[in-house]
Every structure is written in C-alpha cells, then in structure tokens.
ZAMARGU-4260 file (C-alpha; in steps of 0.2 Angstrom, whole numbers, plus 5000, padded with zeros to 4 digits):
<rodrens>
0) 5242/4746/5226 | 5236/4741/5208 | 5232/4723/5206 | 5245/4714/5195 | 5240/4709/5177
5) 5235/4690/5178 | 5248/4690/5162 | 5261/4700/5160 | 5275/4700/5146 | 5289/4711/5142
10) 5287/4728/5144 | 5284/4735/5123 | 5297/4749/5129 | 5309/4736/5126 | 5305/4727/5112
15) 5308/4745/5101 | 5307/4735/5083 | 5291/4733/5087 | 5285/4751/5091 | 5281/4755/5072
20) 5267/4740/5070 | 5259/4745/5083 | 5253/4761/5076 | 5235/4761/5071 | 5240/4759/5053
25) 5257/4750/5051 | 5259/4749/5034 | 5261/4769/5034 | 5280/4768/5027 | 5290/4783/5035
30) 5297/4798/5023 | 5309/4791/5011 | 5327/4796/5014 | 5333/4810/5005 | 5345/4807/4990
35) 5354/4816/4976 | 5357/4811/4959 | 5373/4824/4952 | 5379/4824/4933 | 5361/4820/4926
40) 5353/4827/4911 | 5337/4833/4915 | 5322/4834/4903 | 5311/4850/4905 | 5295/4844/4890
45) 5291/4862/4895 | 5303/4872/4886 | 5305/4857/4875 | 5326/4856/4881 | 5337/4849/4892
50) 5339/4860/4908 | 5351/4872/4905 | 5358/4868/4888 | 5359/4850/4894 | 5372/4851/4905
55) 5374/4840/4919 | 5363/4844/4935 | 5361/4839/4951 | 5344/4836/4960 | 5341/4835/4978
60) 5326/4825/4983 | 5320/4829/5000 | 5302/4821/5009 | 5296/4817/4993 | 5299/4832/4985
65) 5314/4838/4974 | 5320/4853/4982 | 5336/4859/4973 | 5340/4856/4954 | 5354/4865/4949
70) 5371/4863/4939 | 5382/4850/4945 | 5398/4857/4951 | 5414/4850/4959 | 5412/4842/4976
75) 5394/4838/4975 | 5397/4822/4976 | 5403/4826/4995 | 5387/4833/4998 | 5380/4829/5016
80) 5394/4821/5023 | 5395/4833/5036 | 5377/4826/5042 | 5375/4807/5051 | 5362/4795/5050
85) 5343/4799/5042 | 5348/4818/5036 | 5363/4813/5026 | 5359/4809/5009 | 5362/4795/4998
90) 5372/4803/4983 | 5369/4795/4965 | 5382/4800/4951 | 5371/4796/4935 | 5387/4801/4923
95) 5375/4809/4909 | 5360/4797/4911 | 5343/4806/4907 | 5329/4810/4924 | 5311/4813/4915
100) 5297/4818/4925 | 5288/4804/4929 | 5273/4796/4915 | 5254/4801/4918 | 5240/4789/4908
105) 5226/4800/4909 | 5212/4784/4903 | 5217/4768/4911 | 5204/4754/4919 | 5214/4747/4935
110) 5201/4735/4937 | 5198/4728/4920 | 5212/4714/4926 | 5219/4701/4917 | 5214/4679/4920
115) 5200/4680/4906 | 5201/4680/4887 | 5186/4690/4881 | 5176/4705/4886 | 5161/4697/4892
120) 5171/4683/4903 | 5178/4700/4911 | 5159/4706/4915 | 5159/4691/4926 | 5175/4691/4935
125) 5172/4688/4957 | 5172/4706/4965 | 5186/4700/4976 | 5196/4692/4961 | 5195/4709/4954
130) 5202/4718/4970 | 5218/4706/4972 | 5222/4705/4953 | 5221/4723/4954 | 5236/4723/4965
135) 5244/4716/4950 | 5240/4730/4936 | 5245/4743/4947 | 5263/4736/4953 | 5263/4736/4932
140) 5261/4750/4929 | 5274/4760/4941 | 5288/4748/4936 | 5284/4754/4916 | 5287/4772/4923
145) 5268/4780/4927 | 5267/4785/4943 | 5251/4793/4942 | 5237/4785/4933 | 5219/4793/4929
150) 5205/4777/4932 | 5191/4783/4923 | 5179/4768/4926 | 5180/4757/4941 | 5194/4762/4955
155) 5186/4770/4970 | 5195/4783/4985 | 5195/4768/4993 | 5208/4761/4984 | 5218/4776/4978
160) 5221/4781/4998 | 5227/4763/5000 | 5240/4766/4985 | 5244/4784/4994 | 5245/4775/5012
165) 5258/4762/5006 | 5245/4746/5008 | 5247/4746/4988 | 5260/4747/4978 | 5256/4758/4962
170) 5253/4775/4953 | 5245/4790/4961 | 5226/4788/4957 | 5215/4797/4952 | 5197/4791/4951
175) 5180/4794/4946 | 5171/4781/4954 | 5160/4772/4942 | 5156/4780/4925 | 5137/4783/4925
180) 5127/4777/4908 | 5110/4778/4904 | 5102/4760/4898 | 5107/4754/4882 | 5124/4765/4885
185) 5141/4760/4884 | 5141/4756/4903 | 5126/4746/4903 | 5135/4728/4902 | 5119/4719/4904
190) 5113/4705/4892 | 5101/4716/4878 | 5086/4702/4882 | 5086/4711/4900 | 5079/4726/4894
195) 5076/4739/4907 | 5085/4740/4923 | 5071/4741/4938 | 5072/4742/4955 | 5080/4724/4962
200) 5087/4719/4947 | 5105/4710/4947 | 5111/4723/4936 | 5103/4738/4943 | 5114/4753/4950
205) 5129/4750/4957 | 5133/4733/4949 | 5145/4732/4935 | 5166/4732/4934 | 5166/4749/4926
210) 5149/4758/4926 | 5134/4762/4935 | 5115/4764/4925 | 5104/4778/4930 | 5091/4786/4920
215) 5081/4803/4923 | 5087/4818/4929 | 5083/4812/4947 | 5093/4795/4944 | 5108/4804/4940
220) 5108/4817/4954 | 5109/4803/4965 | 5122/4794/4954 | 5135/4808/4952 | 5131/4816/4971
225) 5134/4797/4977 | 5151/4795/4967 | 5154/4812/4973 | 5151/4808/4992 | 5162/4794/4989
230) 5177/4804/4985 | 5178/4804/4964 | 5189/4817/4960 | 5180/4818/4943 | 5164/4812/4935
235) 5163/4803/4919 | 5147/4803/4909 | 5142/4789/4895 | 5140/4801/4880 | 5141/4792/4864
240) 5143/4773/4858 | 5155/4765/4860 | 5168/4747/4855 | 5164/4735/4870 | 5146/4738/4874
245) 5132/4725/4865 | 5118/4738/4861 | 5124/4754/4855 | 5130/4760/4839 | 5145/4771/4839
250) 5135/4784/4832 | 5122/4785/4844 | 5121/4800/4857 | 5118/4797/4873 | 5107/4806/4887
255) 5098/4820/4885 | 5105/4839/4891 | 5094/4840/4903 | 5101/4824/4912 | 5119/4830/4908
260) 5115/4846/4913 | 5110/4837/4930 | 5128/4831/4932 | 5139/4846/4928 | 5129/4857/4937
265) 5129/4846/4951 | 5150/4846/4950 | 5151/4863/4950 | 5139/4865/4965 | 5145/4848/4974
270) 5163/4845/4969 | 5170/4863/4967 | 5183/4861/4952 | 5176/4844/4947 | 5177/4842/4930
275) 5165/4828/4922 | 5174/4822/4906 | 5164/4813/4892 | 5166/4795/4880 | 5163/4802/4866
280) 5167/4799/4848 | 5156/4809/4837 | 5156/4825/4831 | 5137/4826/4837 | 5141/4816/4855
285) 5156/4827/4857 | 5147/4842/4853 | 5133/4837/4863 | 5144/4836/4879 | 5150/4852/4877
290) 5136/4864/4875 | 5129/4854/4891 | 5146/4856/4902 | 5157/4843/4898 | 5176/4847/4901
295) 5184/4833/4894 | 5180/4822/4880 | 5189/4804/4880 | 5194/4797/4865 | 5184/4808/4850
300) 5191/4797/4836 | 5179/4806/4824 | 5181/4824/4829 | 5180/4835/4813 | 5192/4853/4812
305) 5176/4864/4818 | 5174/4853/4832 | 5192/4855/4838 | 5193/4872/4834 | 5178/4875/4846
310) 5186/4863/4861 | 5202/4873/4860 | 5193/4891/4860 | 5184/4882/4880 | 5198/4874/4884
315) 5193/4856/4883 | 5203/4844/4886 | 5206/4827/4874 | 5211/4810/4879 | 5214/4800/4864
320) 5216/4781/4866 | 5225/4775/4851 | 5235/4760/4852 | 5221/4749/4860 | 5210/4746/4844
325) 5226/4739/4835 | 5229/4729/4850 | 5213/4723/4852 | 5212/4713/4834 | 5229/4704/4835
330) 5236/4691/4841 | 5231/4685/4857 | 5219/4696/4860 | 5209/4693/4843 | 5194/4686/4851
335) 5193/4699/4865 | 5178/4708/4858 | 5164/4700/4851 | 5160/4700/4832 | 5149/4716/4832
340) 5162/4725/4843 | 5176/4721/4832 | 5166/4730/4817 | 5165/4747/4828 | 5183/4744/4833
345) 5186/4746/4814 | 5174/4761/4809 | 5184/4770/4825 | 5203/4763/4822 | 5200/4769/4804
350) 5201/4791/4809 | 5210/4791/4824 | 5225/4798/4819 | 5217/4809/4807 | 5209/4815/4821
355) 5224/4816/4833 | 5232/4827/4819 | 5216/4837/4819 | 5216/4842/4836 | 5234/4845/4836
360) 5232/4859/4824 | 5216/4866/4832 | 5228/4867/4848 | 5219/4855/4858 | 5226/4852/4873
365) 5230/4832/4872 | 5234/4821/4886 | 5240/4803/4885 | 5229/4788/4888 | 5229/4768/4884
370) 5214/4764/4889 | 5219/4743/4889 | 5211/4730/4899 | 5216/4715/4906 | 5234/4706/4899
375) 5234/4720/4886 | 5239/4733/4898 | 5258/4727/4898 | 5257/4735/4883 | 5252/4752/4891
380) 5269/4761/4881 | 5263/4759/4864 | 5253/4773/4864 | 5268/4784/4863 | 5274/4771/4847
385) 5258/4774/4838 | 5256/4794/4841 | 5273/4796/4836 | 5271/4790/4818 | 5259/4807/4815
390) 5265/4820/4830 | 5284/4825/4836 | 5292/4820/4853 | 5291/4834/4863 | 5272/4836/4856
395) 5268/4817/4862 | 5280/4818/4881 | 5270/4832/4885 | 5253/4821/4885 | 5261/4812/4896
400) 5267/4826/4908 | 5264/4844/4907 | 5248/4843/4897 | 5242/4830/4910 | 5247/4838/4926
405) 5236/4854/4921 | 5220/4843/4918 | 5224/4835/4934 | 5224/4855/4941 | 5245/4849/4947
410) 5254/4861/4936 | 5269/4862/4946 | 5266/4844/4956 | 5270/4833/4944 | 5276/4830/4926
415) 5289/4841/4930 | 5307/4841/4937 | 5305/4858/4947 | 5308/4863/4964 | 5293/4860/4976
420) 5285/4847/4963 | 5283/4829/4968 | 5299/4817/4967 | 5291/4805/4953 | 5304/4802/4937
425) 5313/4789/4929 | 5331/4787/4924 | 5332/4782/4905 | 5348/4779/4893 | 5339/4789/4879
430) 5331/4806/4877 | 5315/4806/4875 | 5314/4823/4865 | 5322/4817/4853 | 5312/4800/4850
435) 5299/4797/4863 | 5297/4780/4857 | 5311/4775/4870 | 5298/4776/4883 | 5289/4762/4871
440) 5304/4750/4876 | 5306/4751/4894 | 5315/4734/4897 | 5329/4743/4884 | 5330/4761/4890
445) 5321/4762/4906 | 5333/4761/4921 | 5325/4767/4936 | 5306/4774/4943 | 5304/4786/4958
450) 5288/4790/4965 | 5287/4804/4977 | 5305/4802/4983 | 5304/4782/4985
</rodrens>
C-alpha cells in the first residue's frame, strides 16, 4: 500500500477550470472560434477590384484561416445552426462594410519605444524598460490595423514567438535581429570621442537598441551567423549614411564588398532564402549593395532612373520611409534629432517622392514602411497620406499587402482575402481603392482588426 501524501488537496480531476493553466505554457490561447462575416465587400489590391464586381460576399473563417469566400446568398445568415457548441459559428452580417487584408509595415523599430524626447535619451533607455514599453508599441500597432510588422533593427525570435504564442499582444513579426554596422556606421551609436570599438568596450558587439558594430570580414561572419543562429528571419546590413547616426554623412558608403560579400554569402549558405536588405540612400550605396548581393534596399531617397531601372531588371525590393522626415521636424518632436541630424533629414526629405515616382515607373517592386520611433509611431498611417499625394490607391494598398507578402516569401498567406491565407483583415466604412488615405484615419473609418482568426 503506497504511503499517503503528508498533504493532500482536491483531486486536479476536479477542479477542470484549472486544467488549462496547467499546461507548460498556459498563455497558449486555444483556436479561435470560427466566424462568418456575409454581405461584405471584399477588397482584392490584386486585381485592383472589389471580389466579384463588388457584390456582397460571405467569408468563412476557420482555425485561423479563411476557408470559403464566396457570394452571399439567401439563408447564409442560418449558416451552422445545425451544429452546437465550439463548431457552430458566429455569423456577422456586415450590410455592405468593406474586409481589407490585413496592413503589413515592412520597416518598423518595435523597440525604439516612447518615455524620451530626443534620439540620444532613447540610446540610453534600461534594457528592461525597453522590453515592457515594447509591449505598448506592439498593442499599437494591431489596433491601427497591421498585423504583421517587419522589425528591421532590434526585435529578436525571442520576442516574435512570444507575439505568436499569445504571451504578447501584437502584429506577426518578422525580425532581423540586430542591424550589423561597421564603426562610424549608422548603427554605431557610440559617442564620436570613443573612437574604435575594442575588445571589452561598453559599446562593443552586442550593445546597442538597434545595431550591432563589427568590422572585418571575420567580425561579420560571426555577426550575421550569430543573428542567424538566433533566429533572424533576415539580415540587414549598414550600407550608406544615414539621419540619426552622429558620424556619418549621408553620402558615405559603407563597408567594403568583401565584408558584404561575407554576409550575403553567408545567408545563402546559412539561412536558405534569407534575404539581407540594405540602409541605403545613394545611388553609389544602393548600387554598392547590389553588385555584392543585397536584395533589399531600405529607404533609397536618392535613387536615380538607372538605378531603378537596374533594381527592377534583379528584382530588388524598395522600402521607402517617407512620412518620418516630416514628422520628425514638427511639433513635438522638433528636437528629436540633434542639429546635424536635422540637416541630413533635409538633404533626404527633399527627393523622396521624386524618387518614389522613380521607382514606380522603373517597376520597382515597393513595399510600405514608417520607419518611426518612439511616440511618433501613433502616427504609423501617414505614410499612406504622404505616398498618395504622387501614386494612386491601389498602387500604395499594395505596399501594404500583395507587394509585402511576396517580400516576406507569403504570397498567398497574407495580404490577401483568399482561401487557405491567414484570417488577418479589418473592417473599414470606406474603400480603400478608391482613396487609401482612409487607412490614414483609423479612429474615422477603421471598424474592426482580425489576426489570424481572433
């Protein structure tokens, strides 16, 4: 006979509410239940149309996923009521409201938080500070309606399985780890007096919100295979000047192709279809990243026609970042950068949309990024205003969806309302193909997010 426990309290069989927090990871939410939405109008930025001459549809949303959009047709609002409990689905009647796939910000910085006023204050912001108020911009930025993001400095795998595993509430993230600069780069946050970063140094490797310095082709084989063994989806390499960095001009070029060649061979050999994408502005820095590898080139504010001609022939994605240098010189964010950023913020602002129109025309393919830190990232929409004063609608919503989802290799996941693609949309009042700025105005037009069903 087994000896009896020295404490023994009710039986967990009994207590069945329980059950659930006792798994070994608790705040796994279970699947969402399924729901239908009938008489909605369902944008397609694909064709560029409303589904089916913008008659009203019915989509059927199953574990996360929408698994039927059809035409709505008498009695769908009966649907499942032969079925009890969990398997019967909620019905919504949206009577003619629009579903758009849900927004993707291909450039964002979920760790460049808010609680400080300038750039350098934001440098020096408590590593577990940065972690809860990060909490915050993420909860942000699914309510304005993206639920996916692309981090391309400072979120970790870490971080984006906690968003997946429902610890977080947030976007789908995708991550590059930290950005990897040389010294003197734009990641290289480090007072200019400092000079080189040696071996024990307070701003050595791994320190810093958005970056990581390594110099030498050895250097950054061990940077870029340690963000890779980390679980960066993609790479992102420190190729030009840039606004918010102390010591370089936006004019300089940065690294040399022998270390860049060091990284993208090292995705291709390491990561599979890892794409390392580029700050670049220049003509000379974007041209540079390209010859040594480079798919992606964010921002390129002063990108010339041959230049874009050339990234469309390869198939090189652009992520402009528009609406931030506007943002970033008025009120109350006018002394966010210090004086010598604010003059590159100028030379850059100035081409942008010039340069926007460029690559349009060269048949670029463009994806939507803000690119915002701290309390300017609640105005994450107004990069769809800005665009839209140079390119059309349906031109802009695909930035936000089809054009992202193919740089994000999820054709078919997401930034579409399709059979088999993820359950992430929103419910708008408007149609955003035939003024996207509606997505610019959220607290008037936008009525409802989803994200993968929930």
């Amino acid at each position: 006979m087994s000896p009896k426990p020295l404490y023994a309290g009710a039986p967990t069989e009994t207590r069945p509410s329980l059950l659930p927090k006792l798994a070994i990871k608790p705040w796994i939410p279970a699947s969402p239940s399924p729901i239908t939405f009938i008489n909605a109008l369902v944008v397609d930025p694909a064709s560029g149309l409303l589904l089916q001459d913008g008659g009203r549809q019915t989509v059927v949303i199953n574990e996360g996923k929408f698994v039927q959009v059809r035409p709505t047709v008498d009695g769908d609002k009966n649907l499942g009521d032969d079925k009890e409990g969990d398997e019967k689905p909620k019905v919504l009647d949206l009577d003619g409201a629009y579903i758009c796939p849900g927004l993707i910000d291909c450039h964002v910085h979920v760790t460049a938080v808010p609680g400080v006023k300038t750039m350098s204050e934001l440098m020096r912001v408590n590593a577990q500070e940065v972690h809860l108020r990060t909490t915050y911009i993420l909860k942000e930025m699914l309510e304005r309606g993206f639920t996916t993001v692309r981090d391309t400095g400072g979120a970790t795998k870490v971080l984006a399985n906690a968003i997946e595993e429902g610890l977080i509430v947030g976007p789908r993230l995708f991550q590059c780890g930290k950005a990897i600069s040389q010294t003197g780069g734009h990641g290289d946050f480090t007072p200019p007096l400092s000079g080189a970063h040696e071996l024990g140094c307070c701003g050595s490797g791994e320190a810093g919100i958005f970056a990581r310095v390594a110099d030498g082709v050895p250097a950054v084989l061990s940077a870029v295979r340690g963000e890779l063994k980390a679980g960066a989806d993609f790479i992102k390499i420190m190729i030009g000047g840039g606004v918010a960095s102390e010591t370089d001009a936006i004019e300089t070029v940065q690294y040399t192709a022998e270390e860049i060649r060091a990284i993208t061979t090292t995705c291709k050999q390491m990561g599979g279809k890892t794409k390392a994408t580029a700050h670049a502005y220049t003509v000379e820095a974007i041209r540079h990243a390209i010859e040594n590898g480079v798919l992606g080139i964010e921002h390129g504010n002063l990108i010339d026609e041959p230049t874009a001609r050339l990234m469309a022939s390869k198939g090189i994605y652009l992520t402009p970042t528009l609406s931030c240098y506007g943002i970033m010189v008025r009120p109350p964010f006018e002394d966010f950068l210090p004086p010598s950023g604010q003059v590159k913020n100028a030379e850059v602002m100035k081409q942008g949309l010039e340069a926007l129109k460029i690559a349009s025309t060269a048949g670029v393919t463009i994806c939507y990024g803000s690119d915002l830190l701290t309390s300017m990232q609640a105005l994450q929409t107004e990069e769809f205003a800005v665009r839209a004063t140079v390119l059309s609608s349906l031109e802009i919503l695909r930035h936000a969806t089809t054009n992202a989802a193919k740089m994000l290799n999820r054709s078919g996941l997401l930034g579409t309302i399709s059979e088999g693609a993820y359950a992430d949309l929103l419910v708008l009042n408007a149609n955003p193909l035939e003024d996207v700025t509606v997505l610019d105005r959220p607290e008037d037009h936008l009525l409802a997010v989803m994200k993968q069903g929930g």
